[in-house]
FITORNU-187125 format. One record per residue (C-alpha): x, y, z; residue in three letters. Coordinates in nm, 2 decimals. Example, Ala and Ser with C-alpha at 12.3 -4.5 7.8 and 13.67 -1.06 7.14 Angstrom:
<nodes>
x, y, z, vexse
1.23, -0.45, 0.78, ALA
1.37, -0.11, 0.71, SER
</nodes>
This chain:
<nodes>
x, y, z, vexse
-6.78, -4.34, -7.00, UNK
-6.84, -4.55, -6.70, UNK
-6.47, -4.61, -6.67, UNK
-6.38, -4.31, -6.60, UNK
-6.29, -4.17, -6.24, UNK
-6.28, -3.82, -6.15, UNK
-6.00, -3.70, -5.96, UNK
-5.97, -3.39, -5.71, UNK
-5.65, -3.21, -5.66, UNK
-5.62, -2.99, -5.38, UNK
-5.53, -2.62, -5.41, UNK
-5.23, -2.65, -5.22, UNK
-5.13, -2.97, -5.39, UNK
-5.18, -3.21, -5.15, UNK
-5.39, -3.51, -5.14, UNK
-5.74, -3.56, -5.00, UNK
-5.85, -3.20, -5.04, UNK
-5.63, -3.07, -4.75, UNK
-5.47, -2.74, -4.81, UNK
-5.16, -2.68, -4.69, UNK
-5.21, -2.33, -4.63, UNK
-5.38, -2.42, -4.32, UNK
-5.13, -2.65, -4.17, UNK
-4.97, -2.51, -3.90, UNK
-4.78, -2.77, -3.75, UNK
-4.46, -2.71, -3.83, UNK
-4.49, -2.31, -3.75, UNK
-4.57, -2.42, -3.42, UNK
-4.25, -2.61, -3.37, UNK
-4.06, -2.31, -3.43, UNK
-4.24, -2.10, -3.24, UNK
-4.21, -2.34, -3.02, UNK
-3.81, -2.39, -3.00, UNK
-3.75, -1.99, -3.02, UNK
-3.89, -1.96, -2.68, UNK
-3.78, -2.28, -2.50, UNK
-3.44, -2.11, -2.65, UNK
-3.53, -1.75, -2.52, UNK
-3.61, -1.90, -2.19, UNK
-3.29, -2.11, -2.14, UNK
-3.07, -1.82, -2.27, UNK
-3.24, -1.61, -1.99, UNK
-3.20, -1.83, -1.70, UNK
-2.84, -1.85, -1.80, UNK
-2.75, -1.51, -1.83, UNK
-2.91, -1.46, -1.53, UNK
-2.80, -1.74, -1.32, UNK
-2.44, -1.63, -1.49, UNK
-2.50, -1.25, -1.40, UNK
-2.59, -1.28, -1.03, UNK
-2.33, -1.59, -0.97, UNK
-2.08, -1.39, -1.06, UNK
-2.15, -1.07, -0.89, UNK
-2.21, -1.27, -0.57, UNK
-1.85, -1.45, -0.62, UNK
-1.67, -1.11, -0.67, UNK
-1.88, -0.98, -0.37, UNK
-1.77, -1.29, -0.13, UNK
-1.38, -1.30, -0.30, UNK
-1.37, -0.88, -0.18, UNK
-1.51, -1.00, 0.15, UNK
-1.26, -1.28, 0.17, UNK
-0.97, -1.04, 0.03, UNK
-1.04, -0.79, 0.33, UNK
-1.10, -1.04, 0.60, UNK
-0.76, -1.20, 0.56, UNK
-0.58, -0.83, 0.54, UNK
-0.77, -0.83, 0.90, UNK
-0.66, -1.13, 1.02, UNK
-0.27, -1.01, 0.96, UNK
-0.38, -0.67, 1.14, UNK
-0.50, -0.93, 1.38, UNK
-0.13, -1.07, 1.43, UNK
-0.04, -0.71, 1.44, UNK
-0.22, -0.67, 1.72, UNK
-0.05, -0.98, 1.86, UNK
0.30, -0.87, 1.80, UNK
0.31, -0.53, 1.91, UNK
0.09, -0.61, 2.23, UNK
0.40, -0.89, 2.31, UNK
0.62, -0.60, 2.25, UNK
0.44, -0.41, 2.51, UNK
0.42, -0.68, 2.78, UNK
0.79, -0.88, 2.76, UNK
1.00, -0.57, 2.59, UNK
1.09, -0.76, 2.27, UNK
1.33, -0.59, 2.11, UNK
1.22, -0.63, 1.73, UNK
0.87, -0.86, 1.59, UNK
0.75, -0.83, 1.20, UNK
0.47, -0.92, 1.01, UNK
0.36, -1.02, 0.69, UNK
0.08, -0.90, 0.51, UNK
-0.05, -0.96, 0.12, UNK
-0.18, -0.62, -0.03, UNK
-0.43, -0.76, -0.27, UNK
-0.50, -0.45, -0.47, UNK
-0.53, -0.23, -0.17, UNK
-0.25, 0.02, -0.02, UNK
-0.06, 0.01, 0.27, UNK
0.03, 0.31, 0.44, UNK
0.24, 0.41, 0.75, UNK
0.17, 0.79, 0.76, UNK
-0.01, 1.07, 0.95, UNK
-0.04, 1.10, 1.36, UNK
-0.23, 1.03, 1.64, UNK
-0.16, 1.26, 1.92, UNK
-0.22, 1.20, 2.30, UNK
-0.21, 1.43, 2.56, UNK
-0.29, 1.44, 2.96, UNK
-0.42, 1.76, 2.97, UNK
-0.61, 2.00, 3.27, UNK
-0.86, 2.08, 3.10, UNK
-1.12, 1.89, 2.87, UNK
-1.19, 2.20, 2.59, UNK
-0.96, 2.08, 2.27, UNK
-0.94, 2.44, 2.18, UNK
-0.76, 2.50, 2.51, UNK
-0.56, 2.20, 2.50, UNK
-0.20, 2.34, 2.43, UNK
-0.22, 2.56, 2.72, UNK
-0.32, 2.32, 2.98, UNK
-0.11, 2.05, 2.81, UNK
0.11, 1.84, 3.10, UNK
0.31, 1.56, 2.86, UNK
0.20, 1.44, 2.51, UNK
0.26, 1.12, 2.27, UNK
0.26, 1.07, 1.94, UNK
0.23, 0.77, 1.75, UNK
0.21, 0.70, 1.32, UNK
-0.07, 0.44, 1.24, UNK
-0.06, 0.15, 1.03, UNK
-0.31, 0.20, 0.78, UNK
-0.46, -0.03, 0.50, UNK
-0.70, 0.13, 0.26, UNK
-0.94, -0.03, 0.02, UNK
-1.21, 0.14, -0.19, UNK
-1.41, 0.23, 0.15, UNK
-1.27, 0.02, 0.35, UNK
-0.94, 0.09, 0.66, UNK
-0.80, -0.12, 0.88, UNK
-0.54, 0.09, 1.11, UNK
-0.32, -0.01, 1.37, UNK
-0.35, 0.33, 1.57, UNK
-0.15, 0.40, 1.89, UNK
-0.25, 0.00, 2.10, UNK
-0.57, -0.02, 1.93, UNK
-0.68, -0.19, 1.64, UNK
-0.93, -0.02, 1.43, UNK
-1.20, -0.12, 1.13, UNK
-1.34, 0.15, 0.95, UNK
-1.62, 0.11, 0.64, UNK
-1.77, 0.38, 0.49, UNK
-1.81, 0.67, 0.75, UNK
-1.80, 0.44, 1.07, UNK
-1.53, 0.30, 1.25, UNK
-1.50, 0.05, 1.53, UNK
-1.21, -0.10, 1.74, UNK
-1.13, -0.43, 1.66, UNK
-0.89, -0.46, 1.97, UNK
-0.88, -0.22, 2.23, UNK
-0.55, -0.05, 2.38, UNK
-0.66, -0.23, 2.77, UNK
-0.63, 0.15, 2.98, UNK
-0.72, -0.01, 3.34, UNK
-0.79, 0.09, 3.66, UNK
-0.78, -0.08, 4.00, UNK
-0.60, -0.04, 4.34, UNK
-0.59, 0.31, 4.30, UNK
-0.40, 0.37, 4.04, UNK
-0.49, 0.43, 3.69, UNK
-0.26, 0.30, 3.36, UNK
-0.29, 0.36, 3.01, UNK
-0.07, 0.21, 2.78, UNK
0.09, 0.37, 2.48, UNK
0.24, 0.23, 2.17, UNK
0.46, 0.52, 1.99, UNK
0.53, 0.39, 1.62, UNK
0.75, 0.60, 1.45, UNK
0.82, 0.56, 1.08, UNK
1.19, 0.41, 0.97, UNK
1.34, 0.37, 0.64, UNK
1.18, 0.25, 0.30, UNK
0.86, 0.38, 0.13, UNK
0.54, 0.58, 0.34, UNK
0.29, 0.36, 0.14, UNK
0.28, 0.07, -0.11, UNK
0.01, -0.03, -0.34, UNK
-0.10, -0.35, -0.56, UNK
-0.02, -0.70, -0.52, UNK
0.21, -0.92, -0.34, UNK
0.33, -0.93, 0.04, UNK
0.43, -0.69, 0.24, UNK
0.69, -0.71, 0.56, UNK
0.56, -0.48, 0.86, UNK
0.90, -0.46, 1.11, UNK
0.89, -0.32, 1.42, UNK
1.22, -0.26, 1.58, UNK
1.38, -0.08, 1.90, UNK
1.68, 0.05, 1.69, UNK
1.65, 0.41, 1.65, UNK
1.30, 0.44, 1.83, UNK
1.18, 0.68, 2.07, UNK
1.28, 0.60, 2.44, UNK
1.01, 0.41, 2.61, UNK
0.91, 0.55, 2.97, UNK
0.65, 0.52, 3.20, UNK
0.51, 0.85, 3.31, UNK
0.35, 0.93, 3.65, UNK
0.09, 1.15, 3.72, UNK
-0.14, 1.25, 4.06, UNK
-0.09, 1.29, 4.39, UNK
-0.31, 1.60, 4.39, UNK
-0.66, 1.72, 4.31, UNK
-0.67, 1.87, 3.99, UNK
-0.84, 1.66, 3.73, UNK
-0.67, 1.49, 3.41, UNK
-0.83, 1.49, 3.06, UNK
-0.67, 1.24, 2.81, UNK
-0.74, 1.39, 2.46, UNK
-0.67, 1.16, 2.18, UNK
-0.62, 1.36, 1.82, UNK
-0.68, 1.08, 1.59, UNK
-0.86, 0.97, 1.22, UNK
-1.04, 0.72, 1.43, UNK
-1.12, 0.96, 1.71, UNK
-1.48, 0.82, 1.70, UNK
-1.40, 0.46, 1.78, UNK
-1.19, 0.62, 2.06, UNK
-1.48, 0.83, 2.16, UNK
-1.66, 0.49, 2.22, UNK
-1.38, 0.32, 2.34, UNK
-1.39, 0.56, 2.65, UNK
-1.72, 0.55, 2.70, UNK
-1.71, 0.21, 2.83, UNK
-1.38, 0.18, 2.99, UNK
-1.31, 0.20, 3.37, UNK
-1.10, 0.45, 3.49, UNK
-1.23, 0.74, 3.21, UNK
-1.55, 0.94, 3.28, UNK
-1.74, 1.21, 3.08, UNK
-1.63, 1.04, 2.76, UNK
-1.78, 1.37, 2.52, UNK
-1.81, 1.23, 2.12, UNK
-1.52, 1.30, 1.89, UNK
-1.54, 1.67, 1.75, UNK
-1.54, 1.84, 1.42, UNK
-1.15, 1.83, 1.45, UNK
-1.12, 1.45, 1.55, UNK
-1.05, 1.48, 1.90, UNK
-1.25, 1.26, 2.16, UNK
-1.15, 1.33, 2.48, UNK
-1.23, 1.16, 2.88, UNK
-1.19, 1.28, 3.26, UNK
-0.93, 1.05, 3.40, UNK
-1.04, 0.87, 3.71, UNK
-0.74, 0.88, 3.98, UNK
-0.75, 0.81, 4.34, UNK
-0.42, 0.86, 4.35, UNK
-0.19, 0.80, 4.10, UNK
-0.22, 0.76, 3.73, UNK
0.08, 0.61, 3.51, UNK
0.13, 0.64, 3.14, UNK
0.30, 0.35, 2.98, UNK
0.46, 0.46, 2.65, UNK
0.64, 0.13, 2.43, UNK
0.84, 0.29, 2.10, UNK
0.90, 0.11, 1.80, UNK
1.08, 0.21, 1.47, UNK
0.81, 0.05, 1.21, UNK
0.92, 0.03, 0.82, UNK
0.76, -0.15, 0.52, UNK
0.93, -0.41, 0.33, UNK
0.86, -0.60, 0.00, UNK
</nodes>
């Protein structure tokens, strides 16, 4: 009949003879959003990963540099101690996580002779002296006999120096004796710590003179920093034939005396207080 119309239905059921089977629009758009998605998950985690590795690294930097900068005022107290004889100075330091230690002992000695292993028998006087000592993971800072002292790792290097002069002739190297008083040898964790240094019950402070003669004077310093005081005397006037520190942690240098050479030893009581 000529009123009839044929009619086509596509195989996939949509209209016009296009198959849906080859439409791949919409398989696209999720292909599509899964890796705009992968890609934004990725830049977070690893904008998220490093951030906060490089805020825990600066907040340890931060954390040691201010235990430095109370080591620093320290430095300033005891070395006012040393130059108007106050009779008592404290400081106050906040332990974040580390320990704080006053323990061990640096030994000097004015000696005749510059072999460690012959030290005790050509030993004239000798001074001893506990360090201040806070340790973190691989990181000290020490307070050790006048000097101030960083150590990281293996290496150690003075943050203040103990000023040993010499001019007009004379020679003088100052001394600060710490002995430990009352309360605990170390303290760990948080909070703030008091560091006191007082004259009650301390060693006598003296100054010592030596020369007048020709033999030659070694200063030996027996120390857990003896490196930094290797260097230390390498580059100071008045000391000579600075050798390294040993195996044993002695560094040890040829006084240079004219004529006389003095010894200037301040003693404090020092004691930790939360």
């Amino acid at each position: 009949m000529s009123g009839r119309r044929d009619r086509t239905v596509s195989v996939g059921g949509a209209p016009g003879g296009r198959s849906l089977a080859a439409d791949d629009r919409g398989v696209s758009d999720v292909v599509g959003y899964i890796l705009v998605f992968s890609l934004i998950t990725i830049t977070i985690g690893t904008v998220f990963a490093v951030g906060i590795t490089g805020v825990e690294d600066r907040r340890e930097a931060e954390r040691v540099d201010n235990v430095e900068r109370a080591f620093d005022v320290l430095d300033d107290n005891l070395r006012d101690i040393q130059r108007y004889g106050d009779p008592s100075r404290a400081t106050e330091l906040q332990l974040a996580g580390g320990a704080l230690s006053v323990s061990g002992e640096t030994r000097f000695v004015l000696a005749n002779t510059d072999d460690p292993d012959a030290v005790d028998n050509g030993t004239l006087p000798e001074w001893t002296s506990v360090p201040v000592t806070y340790r973190d993971d691989g990181t000290t800072i020490a307070y050790d006999g006048g000097a101030l002292v960083r150590g990281d790792g293996d290496g150690s290097v003075m943050l203040s120096e103990p000023r040993f002069v010499a001019a007009d002739g004379r020679t003088v190297l100052p001394i600060v004796g710490l002995v430990r008083g009352g309360g605990d040898a170390v303290v760990a964790g948080e909070g703030a710590v008091q560091i006191t240094a007082v004259e009650e019950r301390a060693p006598d402070s003296r100054t010592d003179r030596f020369g007048g003669g020709t033999e030659p004077l070694y200063l030996h310093v027996d120390s857990e920093h003896a490196e930094a005081w290797g260097r230390y005397f390498a580059r100071t006037d008045g000391l000579a034939n600075a050798t390294p520190a040993d195996a044993d942690g002695v560094a040890v240098a040829k006084v240079v005396h004219d004529d006389e050479v003095y010894v200037r030893y301040v003693g404090r009581t020092v004691s930790l207080r939360r």
